[in-house]
C-alpha positions in Angstrom: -47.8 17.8 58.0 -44.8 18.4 59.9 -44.2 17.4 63.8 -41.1 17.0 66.2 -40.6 15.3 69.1 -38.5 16.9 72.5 -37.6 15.5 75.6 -39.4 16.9 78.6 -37.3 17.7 82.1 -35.5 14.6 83.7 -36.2 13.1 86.9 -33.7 12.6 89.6 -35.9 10.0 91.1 -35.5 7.7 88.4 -35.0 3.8 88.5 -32.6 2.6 85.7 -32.7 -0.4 84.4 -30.2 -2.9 85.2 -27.2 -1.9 83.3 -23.9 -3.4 83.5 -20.3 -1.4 82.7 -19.2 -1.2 78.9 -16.2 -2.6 77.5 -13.1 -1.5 78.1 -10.8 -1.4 74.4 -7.0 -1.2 75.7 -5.2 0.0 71.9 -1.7 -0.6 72.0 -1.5 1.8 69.1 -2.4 2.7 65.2 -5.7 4.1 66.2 -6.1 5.5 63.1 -4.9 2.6 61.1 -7.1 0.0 59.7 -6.2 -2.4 62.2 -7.7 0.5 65.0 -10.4 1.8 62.4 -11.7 -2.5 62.7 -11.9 -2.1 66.2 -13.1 0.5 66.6 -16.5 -0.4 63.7 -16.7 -3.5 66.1 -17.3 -1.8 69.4 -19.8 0.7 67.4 -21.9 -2.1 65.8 -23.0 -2.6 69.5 -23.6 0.8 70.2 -27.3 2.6 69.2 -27.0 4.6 66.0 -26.0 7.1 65.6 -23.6 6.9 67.9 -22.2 10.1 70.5 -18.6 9.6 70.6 -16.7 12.2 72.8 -12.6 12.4 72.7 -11.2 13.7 75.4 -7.8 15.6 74.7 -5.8 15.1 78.2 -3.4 13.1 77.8 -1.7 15.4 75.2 -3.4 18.4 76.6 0.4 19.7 76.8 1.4 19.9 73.9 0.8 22.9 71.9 -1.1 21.3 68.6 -3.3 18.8 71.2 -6.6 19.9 69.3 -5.1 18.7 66.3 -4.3 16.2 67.8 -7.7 15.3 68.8 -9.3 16.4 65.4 -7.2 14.0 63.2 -9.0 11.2 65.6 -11.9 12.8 65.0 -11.9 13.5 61.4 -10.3 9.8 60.8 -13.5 8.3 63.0 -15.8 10.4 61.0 -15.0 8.8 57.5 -14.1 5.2 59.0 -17.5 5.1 60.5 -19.5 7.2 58.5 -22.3 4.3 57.9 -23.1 4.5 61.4 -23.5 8.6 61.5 -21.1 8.8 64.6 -22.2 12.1 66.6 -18.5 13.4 67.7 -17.5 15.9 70.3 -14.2 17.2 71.1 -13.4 17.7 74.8 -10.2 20.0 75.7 -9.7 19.4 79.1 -6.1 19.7 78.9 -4.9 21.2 82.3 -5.9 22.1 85.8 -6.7 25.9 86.6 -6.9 26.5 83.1 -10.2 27.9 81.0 -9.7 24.8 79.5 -9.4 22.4 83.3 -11.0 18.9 83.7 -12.8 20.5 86.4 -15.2 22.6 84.1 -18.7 21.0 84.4 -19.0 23.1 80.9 -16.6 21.3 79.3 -17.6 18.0 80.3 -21.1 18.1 78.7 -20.3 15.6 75.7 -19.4 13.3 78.2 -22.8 13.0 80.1 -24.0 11.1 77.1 -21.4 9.4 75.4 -21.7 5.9 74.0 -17.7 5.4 73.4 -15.1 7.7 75.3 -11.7 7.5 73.8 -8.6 8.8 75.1 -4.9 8.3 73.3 -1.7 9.3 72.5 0.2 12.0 75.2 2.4 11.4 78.0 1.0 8.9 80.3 2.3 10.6 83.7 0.6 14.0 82.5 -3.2 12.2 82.1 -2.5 11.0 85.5 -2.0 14.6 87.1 -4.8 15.9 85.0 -7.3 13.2 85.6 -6.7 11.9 89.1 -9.4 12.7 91.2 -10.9 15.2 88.8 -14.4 15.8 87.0 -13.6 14.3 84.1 -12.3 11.2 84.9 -15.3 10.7 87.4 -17.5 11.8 84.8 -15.9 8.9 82.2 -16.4 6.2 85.1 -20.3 7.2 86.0 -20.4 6.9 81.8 -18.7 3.5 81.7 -20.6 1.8 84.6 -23.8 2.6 83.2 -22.4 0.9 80.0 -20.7 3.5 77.8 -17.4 1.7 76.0 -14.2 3.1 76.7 -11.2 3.2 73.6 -7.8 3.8 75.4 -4.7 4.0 73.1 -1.0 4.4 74.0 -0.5 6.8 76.5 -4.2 6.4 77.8 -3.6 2.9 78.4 -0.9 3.0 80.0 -2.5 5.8 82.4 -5.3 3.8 83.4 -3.3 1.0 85.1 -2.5 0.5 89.1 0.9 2.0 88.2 1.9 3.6 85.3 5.0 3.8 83.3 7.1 6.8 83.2 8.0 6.7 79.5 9.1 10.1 78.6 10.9 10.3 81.9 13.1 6.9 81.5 13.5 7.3 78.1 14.0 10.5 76.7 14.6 12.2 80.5 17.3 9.2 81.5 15.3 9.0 84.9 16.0 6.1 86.9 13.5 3.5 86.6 10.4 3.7 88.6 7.0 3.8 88.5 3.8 6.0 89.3 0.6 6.0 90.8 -1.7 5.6 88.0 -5.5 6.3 87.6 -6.6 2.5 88.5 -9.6 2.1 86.0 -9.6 -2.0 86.9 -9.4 -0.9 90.7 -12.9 -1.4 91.4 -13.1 -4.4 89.8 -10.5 -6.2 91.7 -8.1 -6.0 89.3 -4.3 -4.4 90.1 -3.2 -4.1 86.7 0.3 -2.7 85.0 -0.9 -1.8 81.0 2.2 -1.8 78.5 1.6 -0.8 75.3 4.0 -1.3 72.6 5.1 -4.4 73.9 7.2 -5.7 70.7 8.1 -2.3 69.2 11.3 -2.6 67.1 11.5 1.3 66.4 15.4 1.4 67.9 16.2 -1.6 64.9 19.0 -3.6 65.4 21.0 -1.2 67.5 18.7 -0.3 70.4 16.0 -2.5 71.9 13.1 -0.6 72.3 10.2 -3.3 73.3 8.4 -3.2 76.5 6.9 0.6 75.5 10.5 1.9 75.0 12.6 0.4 77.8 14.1 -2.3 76.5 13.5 -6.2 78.1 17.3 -5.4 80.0 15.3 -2.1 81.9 11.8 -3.9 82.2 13.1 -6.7 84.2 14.3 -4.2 86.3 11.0 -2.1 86.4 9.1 -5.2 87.2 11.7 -5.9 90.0 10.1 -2.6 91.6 6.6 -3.8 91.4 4.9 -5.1 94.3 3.2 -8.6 94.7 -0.1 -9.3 93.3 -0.2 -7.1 89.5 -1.0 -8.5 86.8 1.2 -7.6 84.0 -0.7 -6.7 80.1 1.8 -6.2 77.6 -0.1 -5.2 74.6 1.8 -5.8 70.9 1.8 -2.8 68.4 -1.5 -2.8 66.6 -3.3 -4.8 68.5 -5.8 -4.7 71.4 -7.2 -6.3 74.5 -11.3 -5.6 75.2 -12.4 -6.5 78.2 -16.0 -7.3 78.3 -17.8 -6.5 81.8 -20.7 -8.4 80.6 -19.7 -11.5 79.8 -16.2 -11.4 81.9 -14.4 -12.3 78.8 -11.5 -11.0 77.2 -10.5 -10.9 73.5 -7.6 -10.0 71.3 -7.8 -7.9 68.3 -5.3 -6.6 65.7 -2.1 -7.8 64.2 0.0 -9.2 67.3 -0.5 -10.9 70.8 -1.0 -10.0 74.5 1.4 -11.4 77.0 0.3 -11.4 80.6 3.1 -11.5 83.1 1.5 -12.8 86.9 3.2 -14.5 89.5 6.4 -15.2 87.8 4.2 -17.2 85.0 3.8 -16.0 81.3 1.0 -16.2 79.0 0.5 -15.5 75.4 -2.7 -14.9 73.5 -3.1 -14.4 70.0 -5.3 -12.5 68.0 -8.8 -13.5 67.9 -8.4 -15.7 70.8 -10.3 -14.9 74.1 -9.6 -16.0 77.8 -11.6 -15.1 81.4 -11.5 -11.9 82.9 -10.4 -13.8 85.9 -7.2 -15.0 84.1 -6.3 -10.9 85.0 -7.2 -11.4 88.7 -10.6 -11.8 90.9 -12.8 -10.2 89.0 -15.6 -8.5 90.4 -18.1 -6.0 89.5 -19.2 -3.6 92.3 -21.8 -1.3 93.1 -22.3 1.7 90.2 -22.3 4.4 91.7 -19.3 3.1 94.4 -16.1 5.9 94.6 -18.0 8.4 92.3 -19.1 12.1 93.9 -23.0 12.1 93.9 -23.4 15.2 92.5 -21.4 14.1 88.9 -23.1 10.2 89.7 -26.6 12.3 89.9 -25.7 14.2 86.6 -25.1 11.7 84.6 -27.9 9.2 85.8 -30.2 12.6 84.8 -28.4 12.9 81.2 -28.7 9.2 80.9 -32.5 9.5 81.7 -33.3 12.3 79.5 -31.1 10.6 76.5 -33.8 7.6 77.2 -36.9 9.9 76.8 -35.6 11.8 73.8 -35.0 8.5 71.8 -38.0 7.1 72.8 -40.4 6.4 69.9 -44.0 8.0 69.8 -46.4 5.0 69.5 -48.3 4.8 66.1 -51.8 5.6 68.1 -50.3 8.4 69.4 -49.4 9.9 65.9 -52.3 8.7 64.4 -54.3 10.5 67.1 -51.9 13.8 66.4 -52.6 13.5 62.5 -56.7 13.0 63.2 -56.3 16.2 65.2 -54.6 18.3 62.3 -57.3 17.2 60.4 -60.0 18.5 62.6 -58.0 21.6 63.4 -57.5 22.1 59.4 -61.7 22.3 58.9 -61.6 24.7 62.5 -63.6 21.3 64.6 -62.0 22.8 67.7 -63.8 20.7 69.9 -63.0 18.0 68.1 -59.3 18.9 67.9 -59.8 19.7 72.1 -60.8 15.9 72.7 -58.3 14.7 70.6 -55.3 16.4 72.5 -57.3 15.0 75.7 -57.0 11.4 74.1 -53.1 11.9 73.0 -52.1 13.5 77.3 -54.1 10.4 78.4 -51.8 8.0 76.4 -48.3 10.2 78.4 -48.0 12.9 75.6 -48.2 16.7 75.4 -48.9 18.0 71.8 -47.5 21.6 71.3 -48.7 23.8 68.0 -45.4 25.8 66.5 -45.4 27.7 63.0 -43.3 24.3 61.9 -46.4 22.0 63.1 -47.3 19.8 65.9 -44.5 19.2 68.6 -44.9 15.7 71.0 -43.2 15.9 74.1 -43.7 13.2 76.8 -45.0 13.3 79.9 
C-alpha cells in the first residue's frame, strides 16, 4: 500500500510559537572555499533536513553572467552539503522595473520558506539601490525574524551595514571618499554598524596597500573621519566570519583570521573560535517581529511559514494504522467498515483521500 501526505490551506489567524530571529553569518570572503564550505555545514547542522536554501542574485544582478554567478554558489553548496539534501533555489532579482525586479511577488516565492538566505559577491552600492525598501529585502527580514539564518559574503556584507562602503567607486572610480546609506540589517536591533570585509587583504603586495576592503589604512582613516558618532566598526579578515546569534546574544569567529572592532576610538581583536556579547557591538535589543515590515509580505510569510509547519508534520502511528485497517476493509469491499474507519481517522484531525496511487492524508 501506497499513501501521501499534503498540506491543507493555511490559516491567517494563526498563533506561532515563540520564535526568535536566526543567525546572522557576516563572510568576509571564500564562500566557496573550505573555510566558507565549514561555515556554512555549521549553520545547516541546526537547520531541519533537508534544508530550503534560497540565493538571492542582487548584489551582482548587474553584471551580465550574475546567474552564473549564483549557480557556482549553488552547485558548490550542493556537493559541500550533500549529506544534508539541501533544497536550493535561485532567486534573480537583479534590478528594479525589470521582468526580473525585487518587487515580483513571483520571484520571491523560494524566499517564503527559506531556512538559510545567502547573498554575496557584487557591488555593495548596487544591492543597496536594488534592495532598499523593496520586496525582497522585506521578505528576507519577515524570514529572518521568524528564525531563518542569513549568509552574507563580501559585497552583501558590506551592504547590510548603517553605511556602506563605496568600493568600486573609491577604488576603481577614484571617487573621493565617502560613504552611503546602507540597508541597516542590525538597525532594529540597536545596533549602527559599518561591515568591512576584507579587512587584511594583501592583493596590491608590497607596492599598494589594499587592506580595509581595498582602501588602504592611509584612505580608511580618512573614511572613518566621515563617520558619525556612535558606529561600531567590524572589520572582518579574509576567510573568516563573524555569526551573530540572536538567541543567545553571542557572537563567534570562524575561519582562518580575526575581527577587529573599531568603537569609540578603542580597538578590539578577536580570534578565531573565540566569542564575545552581542553587546560588545552596541545595546543590543531584539524588537517586535513583525516591527518596520509591510503587513501584507509580514502576512505572507507567517502563512508560508504555517503551511511549511503542517506539511512537515508527522501523521501519528494511530492514524496510519487506522488508514492501513481501512485498506484492508476496502480490499474485501467491508464498506461500512471502511466508512467508520475514515470517521475514526477525521475525528483524530485527518482527511483520507482515495487516488489511483493510494490513500492521500491531509490534515485538518
Amino acid at each position: 500500500m501506497r499513501w501521501s501526505q499534503k498540506s491543507g490551506e493555511p490559516s491567517h489567524n494563526h498563533r506561532m510559537p515563540d520564535l526568535h530571529p536566526g543567525p546572522v553569518v557576516l563572510l568576509s570572503s571564500g564562500e566557496t572555499s573550505p573555510s566558507g564550505g565549514q561555515v556554512f555545514e555549521t549553520v545547516v547542522r541546526r537547520l531541519a533536513s533537508p534544508p530550503r536554501v534560497a540565493i538571492l542574485e542582487t548584489p551582482a544582478g548587474f553584471e551580465l553572467n550574475s546567474a552564473l554567478v549564483a549557480g557556482r554558489v549553488a552547485e558548490f553548496l550542493r556537493r559541500r552539503l550533500q549529506n544534508y539534501r539541501p533544497d536550493i533555489s535561485l532567486v534573480p532579482a537583479r534590478k528594479r522595473n525589470t521582468p526580473f525586479s525585487p518587487e515580483d511577488p513571483a520571484l520571491m516565492r523560494p524566499l517564503l520558506n527559506a531556512d538559510l538566505i545567502f547573498m554575496g559577491p557584487g557591488s555593495p552600492t548596487y544591492a543597496v539601490r536594488q534592495l532598499a525598501d523593496s520586496r525582497a529585502w522585506h521578505t528576507l527580514i519577515a524570514r529572518h525574524r521568524l528564525g531563518a539564518t542569513l549568509v552574507f559574503a563580501s559585497a552583501a556584507t558590506t551592504a547590510t551595514g548603517a553605511h556602506v562602503l563605496p568600493v568600486y567607486e573609491i577604488y576603481k572610480v577614484g571617487e573621493d571618499p565617502h560613504w552611503r546609506p546602507g540597508l541597516d540589517l542590525f538597525g532594529a536591533y540597536g545596533l549602527s554598524l559599518v561591515l568591512v570585509p576584507h579587512w587584511n587583504n594583501t592583493e596590491g603586495g608590497a607596492e599598494v596597500d589594499t587592506s580595509r576592503c581595498f582602501m588602504g589604512q592611509a584612505r580608511f582613516a580618512t573614511l572613518l573621519s566621515l563617520l558619525p558618532p556612535g558606529l561600531t566598526v567590524v572589520g572582518i579578515d579574509e576567510h573568516s566570519a563573524l555569526v551573530v546569534d540572536f538567541e543567545t546574544a553571542e557572537c563567534r569567529v570562524m575561519g582562518h583570521g580575526e575581527v577587529t572592532l573599531l568603537k569609540s576610538g578603542q580597538e578590539q581583536h578577536f580570534a578565531a573560535g573565540e566569542s564575545f556579547p552581542a553587546t560588545a557591538l552596541g545595546p543590543f535589543l531584539v524588537q517586535e517581529m513583525s516591527a518596520g515590515i509591510p503587513s501584507a509580505v509580514w502576512e505572507e510569510v507567517l502563512a508560508a511559514q504555517a503551511s511549511a509547519q503542517v506539511a512537515q508534520a508527522p501523521v501519528p502511528a494511530e492514524v496510519i494504522a487506522l488508514v492501513e485497517e481501512r485498506e484492508a476493509a476496502r480490499a474485501r469491499r467491508d464498506w461500512a467498515a471502511a466508512d467508520q474507519l475514515r470517521e475514526r481517522i477525521a475525528a483524530a484531525g485527518w482527511s483520507v483521500l482515495d487516488t489511483p496511487e493510494g490513500p492521500r492524508l491531509e490534515p485538518k
